[in-house]
C-alpha positions as CSV (number, residue, x, y, z in Angstrom):
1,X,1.4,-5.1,-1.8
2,X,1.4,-1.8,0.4
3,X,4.9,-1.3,-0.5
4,X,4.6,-1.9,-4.4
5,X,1.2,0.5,-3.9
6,X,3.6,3.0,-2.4
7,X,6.5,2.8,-4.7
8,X,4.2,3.5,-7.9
9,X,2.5,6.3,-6.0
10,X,5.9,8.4,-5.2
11,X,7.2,7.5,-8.9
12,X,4.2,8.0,-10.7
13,X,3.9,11.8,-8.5
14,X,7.5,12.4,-8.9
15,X,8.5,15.9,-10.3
16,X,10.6,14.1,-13.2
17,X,7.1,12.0,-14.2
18,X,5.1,12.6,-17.4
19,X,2.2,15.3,-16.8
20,X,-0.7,13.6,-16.3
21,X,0.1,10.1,-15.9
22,X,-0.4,9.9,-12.1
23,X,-4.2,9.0,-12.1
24,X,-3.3,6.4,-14.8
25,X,-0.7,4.5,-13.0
26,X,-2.1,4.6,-9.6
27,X,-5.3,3.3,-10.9
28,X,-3.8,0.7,-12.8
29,X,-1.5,-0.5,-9.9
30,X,-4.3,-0.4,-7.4
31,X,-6.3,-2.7,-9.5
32,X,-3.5,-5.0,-9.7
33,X,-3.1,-5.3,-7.0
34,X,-6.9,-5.8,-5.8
35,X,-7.2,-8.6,-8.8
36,X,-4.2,-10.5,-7.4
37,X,-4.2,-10.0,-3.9
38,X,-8.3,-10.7,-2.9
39,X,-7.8,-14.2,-4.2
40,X,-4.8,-15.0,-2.6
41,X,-4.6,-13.5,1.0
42,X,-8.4,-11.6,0.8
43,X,-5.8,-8.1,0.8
44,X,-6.9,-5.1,2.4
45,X,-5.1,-1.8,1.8
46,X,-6.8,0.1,4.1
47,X,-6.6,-0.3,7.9
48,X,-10.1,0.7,8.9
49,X,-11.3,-1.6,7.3
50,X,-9.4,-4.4,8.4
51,X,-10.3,-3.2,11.7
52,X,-13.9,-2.8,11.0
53,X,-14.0,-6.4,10.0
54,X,-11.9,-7.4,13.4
55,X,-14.6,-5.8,15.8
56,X,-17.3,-7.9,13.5
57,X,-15.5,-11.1,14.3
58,X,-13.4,-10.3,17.7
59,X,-11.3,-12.6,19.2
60,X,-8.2,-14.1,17.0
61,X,-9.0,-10.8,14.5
62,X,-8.4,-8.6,17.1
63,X,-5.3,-10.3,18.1
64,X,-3.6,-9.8,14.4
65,X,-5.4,-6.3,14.0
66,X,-1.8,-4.6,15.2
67,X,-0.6,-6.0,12.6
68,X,-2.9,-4.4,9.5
69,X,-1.9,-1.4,11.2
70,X,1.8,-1.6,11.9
71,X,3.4,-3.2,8.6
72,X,2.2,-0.8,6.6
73,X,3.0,2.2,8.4
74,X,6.7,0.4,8.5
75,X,6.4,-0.7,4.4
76,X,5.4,3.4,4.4
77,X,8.6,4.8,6.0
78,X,11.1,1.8,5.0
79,X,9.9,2.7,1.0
80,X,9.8,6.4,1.5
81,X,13.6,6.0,2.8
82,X,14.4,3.9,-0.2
83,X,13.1,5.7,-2.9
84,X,14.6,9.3,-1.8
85,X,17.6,7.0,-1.7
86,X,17.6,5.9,-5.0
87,X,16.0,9.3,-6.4
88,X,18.8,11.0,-5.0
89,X,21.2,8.7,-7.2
90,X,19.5,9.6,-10.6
């Protein structure tokens, strides 16, 4: 969900984009994906407060906390690779 975040933030920002439709879009896609992804996985898009949540509980939370930090850091660089890719192409 980081990674679709991501991909409408760098389109919707991008120097070809209509003026002014930036705060649209990234609203829009952020409340996406907060209506679809607290029901299904309880989705957090921002690491602090996953690890916020991890101290609370300890144990197994702090095991899987590296991973609220890492894959979106890797979804981050692996998009931002991709779409200067395919920006490049247009």
């Amino acid at each position: 969900m980081t990674a679709m975040f991501l991909v409408i933030i760098l389109g919707a920002t991008d120097r070809r984009a209509t003026a002014g439709s930036a705060p649209i879009a990234i609203g829009l896609g952020l409340t996406l994906i907060y209506l679809i992804g607290i029901p299904v996985t309880n989705t957090s898009l921002n690491p602090a407060r996953s690890t916020g949540q991890a101290l609370f509980v300890g144990g197994w939370a702090l095991q899987q906390l590296w991973l609220f930090w890492v894959a979106p850091i890797a979804g981050t660089v692996t998009d931002t690779l991709a779409y200067r890719k395919c920006a490049a192409d247009m």
